[in-house]
GUMI-925966 format. One line per field, with one value per residue (C-alpha): residue number from 1; residue in one letter; z, y, x negated. Coordinates in nm, 3 decimals. Each point is the difference from the previous one (the first is absolute). Layout:
REM GUMI-925966
pos: [NUM | ...]
code: [A | ...]
pz: [Z | ...]
py: [Y | ...]
px: [X | ...]
***
This chain:
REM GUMI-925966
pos: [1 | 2 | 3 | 4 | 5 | 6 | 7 | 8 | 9 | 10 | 11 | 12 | 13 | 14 | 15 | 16 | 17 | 18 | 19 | 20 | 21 | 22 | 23 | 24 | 25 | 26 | 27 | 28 | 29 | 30 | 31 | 32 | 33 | 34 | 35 | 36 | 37 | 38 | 39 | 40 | 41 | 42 | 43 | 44 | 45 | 46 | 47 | 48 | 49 | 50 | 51 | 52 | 53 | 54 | 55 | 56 | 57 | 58 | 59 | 60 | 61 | 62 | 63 | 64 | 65 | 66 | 67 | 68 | 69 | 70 | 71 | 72 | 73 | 74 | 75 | 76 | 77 | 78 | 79 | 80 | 81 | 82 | 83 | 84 | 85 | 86 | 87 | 88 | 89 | 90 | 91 | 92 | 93 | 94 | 95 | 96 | 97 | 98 | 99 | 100 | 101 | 102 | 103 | 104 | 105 | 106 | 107 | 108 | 109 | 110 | 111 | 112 | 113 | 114 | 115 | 116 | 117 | 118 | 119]
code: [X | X | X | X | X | X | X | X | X | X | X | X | X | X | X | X | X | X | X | X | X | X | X | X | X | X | X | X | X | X | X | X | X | X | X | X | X | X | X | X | X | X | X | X | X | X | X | X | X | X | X | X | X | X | X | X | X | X | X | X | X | X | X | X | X | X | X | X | X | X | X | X | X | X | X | X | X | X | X | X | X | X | X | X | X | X | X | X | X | X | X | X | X | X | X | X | X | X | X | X | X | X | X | X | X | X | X | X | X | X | X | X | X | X | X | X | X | X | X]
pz: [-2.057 | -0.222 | -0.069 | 0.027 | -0.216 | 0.091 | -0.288 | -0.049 | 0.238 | 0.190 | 0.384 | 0.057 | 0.398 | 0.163 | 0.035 | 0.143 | 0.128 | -0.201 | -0.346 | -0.146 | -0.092 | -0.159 | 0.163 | -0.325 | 0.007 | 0.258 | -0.215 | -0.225 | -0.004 | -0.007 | 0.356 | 0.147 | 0.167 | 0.164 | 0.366 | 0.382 | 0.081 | 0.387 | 0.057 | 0.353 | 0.052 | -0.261 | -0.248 | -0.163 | -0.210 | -0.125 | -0.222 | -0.333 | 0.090 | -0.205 | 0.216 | -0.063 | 0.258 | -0.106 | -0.345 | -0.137 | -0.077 | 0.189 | -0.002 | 0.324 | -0.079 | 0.357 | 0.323 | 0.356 | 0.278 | 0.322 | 0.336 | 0.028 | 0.393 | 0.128 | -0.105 | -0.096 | 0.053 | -0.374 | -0.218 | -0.258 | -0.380 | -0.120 | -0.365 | -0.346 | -0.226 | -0.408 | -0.288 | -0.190 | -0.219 | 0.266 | 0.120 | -0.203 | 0.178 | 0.317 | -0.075 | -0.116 | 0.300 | -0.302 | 0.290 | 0.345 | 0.336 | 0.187 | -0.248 | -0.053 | 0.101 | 0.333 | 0.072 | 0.290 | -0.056 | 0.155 | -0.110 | -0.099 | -0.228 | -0.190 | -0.257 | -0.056 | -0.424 | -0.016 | 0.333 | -0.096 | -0.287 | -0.261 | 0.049]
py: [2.518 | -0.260 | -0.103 | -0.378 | -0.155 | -0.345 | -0.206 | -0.204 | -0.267 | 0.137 | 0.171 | 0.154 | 0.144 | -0.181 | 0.066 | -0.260 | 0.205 | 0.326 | -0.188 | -0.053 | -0.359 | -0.091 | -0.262 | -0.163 | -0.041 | 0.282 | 0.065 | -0.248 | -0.164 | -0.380 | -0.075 | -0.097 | -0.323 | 0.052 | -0.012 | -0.088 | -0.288 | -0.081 | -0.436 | -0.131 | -0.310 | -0.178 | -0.154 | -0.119 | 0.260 | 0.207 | 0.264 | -0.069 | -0.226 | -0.033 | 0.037 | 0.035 | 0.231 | 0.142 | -0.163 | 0.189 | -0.155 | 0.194 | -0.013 | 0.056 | 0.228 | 0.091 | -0.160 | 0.141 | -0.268 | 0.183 | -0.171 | -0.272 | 0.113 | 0.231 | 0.053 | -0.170 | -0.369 | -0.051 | 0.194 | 0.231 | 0.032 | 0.331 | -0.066 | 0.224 | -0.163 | 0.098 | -0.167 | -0.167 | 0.290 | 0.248 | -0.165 | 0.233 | 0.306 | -0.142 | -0.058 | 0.384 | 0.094 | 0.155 | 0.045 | 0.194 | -0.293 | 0.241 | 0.022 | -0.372 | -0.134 | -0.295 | -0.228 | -0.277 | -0.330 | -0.393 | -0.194 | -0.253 | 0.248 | -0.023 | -0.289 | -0.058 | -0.084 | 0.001 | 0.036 | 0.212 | 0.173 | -0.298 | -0.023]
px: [-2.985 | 0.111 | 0.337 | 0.073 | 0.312 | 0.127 | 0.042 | 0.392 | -0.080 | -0.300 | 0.042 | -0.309 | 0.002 | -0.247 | -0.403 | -0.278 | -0.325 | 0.090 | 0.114 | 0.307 | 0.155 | 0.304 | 0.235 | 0.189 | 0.383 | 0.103 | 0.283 | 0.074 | 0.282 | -0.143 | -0.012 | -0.335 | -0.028 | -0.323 | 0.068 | -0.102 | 0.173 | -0.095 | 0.058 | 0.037 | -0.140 | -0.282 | 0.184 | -0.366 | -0.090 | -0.310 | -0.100 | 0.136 | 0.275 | 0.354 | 0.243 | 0.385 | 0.221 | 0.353 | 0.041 | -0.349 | -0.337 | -0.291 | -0.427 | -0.112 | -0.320 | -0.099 | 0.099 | -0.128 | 0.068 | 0.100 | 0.092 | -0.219 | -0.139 | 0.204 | 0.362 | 0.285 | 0.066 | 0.006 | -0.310 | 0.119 | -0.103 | 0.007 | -0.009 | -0.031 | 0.213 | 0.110 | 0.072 | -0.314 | -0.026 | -0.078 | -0.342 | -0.196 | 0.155 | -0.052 | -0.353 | -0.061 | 0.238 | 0.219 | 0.256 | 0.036 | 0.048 | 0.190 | 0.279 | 0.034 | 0.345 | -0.023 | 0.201 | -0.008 | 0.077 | -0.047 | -0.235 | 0.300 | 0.168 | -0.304 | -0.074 | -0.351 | -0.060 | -0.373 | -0.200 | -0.308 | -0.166 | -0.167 | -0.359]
***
């Protein structure tokens, strides 16, 4: 059985259909930004939007739109948002969803900068 060494800032401990993938920045001490950040209430926005909440500047690089039929009076955007420099590892799923911070916020705590992605 082979022995398998993490590198400095490398956290190797989880395995997608038998292989395994390393999440970046497990231990580092730069903070990741990448996180869940659940909006209630449309404030407008679409994949790739700028949006500012809490001071930062974030990409929105997925956004799932729950709420719509059944549920609460206002729909819900359940949004993956990082800094612009974390797009590729969102796109190569260089990160594990499960561990991603959430947080909950109104859609008037958010200000919208750039609706959607550029075409």
């Amino acid at each position: 059985m082979a022995q398998f060494q993490a590198k400095s800032n490398i956290c190797p401990f989880a395995t997608v259909r038998g292989r395994w993938f390393e999440a970046h920045k497990c231990n580092s001490s730069e903070e990741p930004s990448m996180q869940k950040l659940i909006i209630r209430g449309d404030p407008g926005i679409r994949k790739g939007a700028v949006i500012e909440y809490d001071g930062e500047e974030f990409v929105c690089f997925g956004i799932n739109r729950n709420g719509d039929w059944h549920g609460p009076d206002r729909p819900q955007l359940w949004c993956t948002v990082g800094k612009p420099d974390e797009e590729e590892d969102y796109e190569t799923r260089n990160y594990i969803p499960n561990f991603l911070d959430v947080e909950a916020v109104d859609a008037e705590a958010i200000t919208v900068i750039q609706a959607k992605a550029e075409a």
